[in-house]
N, C-alpha and C positions, 0 to 999 in steps of 0.2 A: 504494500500500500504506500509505503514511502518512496520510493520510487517511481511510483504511478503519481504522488504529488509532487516530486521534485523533477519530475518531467513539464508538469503542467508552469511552474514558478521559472523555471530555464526557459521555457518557451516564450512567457509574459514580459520576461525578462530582457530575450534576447532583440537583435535589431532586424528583426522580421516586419511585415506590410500590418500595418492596420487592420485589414482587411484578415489576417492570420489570426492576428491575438484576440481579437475578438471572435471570431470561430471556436479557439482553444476556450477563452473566457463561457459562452455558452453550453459548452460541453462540459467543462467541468461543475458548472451550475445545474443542467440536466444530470448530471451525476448523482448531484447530492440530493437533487428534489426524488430520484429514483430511487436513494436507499431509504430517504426519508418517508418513502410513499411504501416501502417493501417491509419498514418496521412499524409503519400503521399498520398493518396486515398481521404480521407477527400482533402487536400487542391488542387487535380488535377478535383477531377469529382463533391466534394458535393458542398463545399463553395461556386464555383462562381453562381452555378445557385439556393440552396437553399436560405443562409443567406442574399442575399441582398431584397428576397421575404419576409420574417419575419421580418426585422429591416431594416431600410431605411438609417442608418447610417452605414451600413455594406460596408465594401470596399468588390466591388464584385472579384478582382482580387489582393489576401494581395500575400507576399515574404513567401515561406517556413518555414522561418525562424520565419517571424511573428505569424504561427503559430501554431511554436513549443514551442516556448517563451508564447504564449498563452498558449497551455498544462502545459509547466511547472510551470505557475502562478496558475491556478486553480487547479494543484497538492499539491504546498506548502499548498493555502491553506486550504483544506480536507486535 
């Protein structure tokens, strides 16, 4: 993943067309609205009825927020 960002910051970066970095900028924007939109999904329809089956400590109804703050702990640390 870090890589996959520090591709995107070298490119924004670089002395490429207008016309370029704005392309990259939309892409990396459609990116994030797609993981954003992949873990409404996760936290509307899997979480409450999967993870309180597999782990008993599992809140079967977390906050959004809860976890997205979740994804981006287990991002940092991969």
């Amino acid at each position: 993943m870090t890589n996959f960002v520090e591709g995107f910051t070298s490119m924004i970066q670089s002395n490429s067309s207008p016309e370029e970095k704005d392309k990259m900028k939309k892409l990396i924007v459609s990116v994030v609205l797609l993981k954003l939109l992949l873990l409404f999904i996760i936290y509307k329809y899997l979480w409450p009825y999967v993870m309180p089956k597999l782990f008993k400590s599992a809140v079967p109804n977390p906050s959004f927020k809860t976890i997205v703050l979740l994804y981006l702990m287990i991002m940092v640390l991969f």
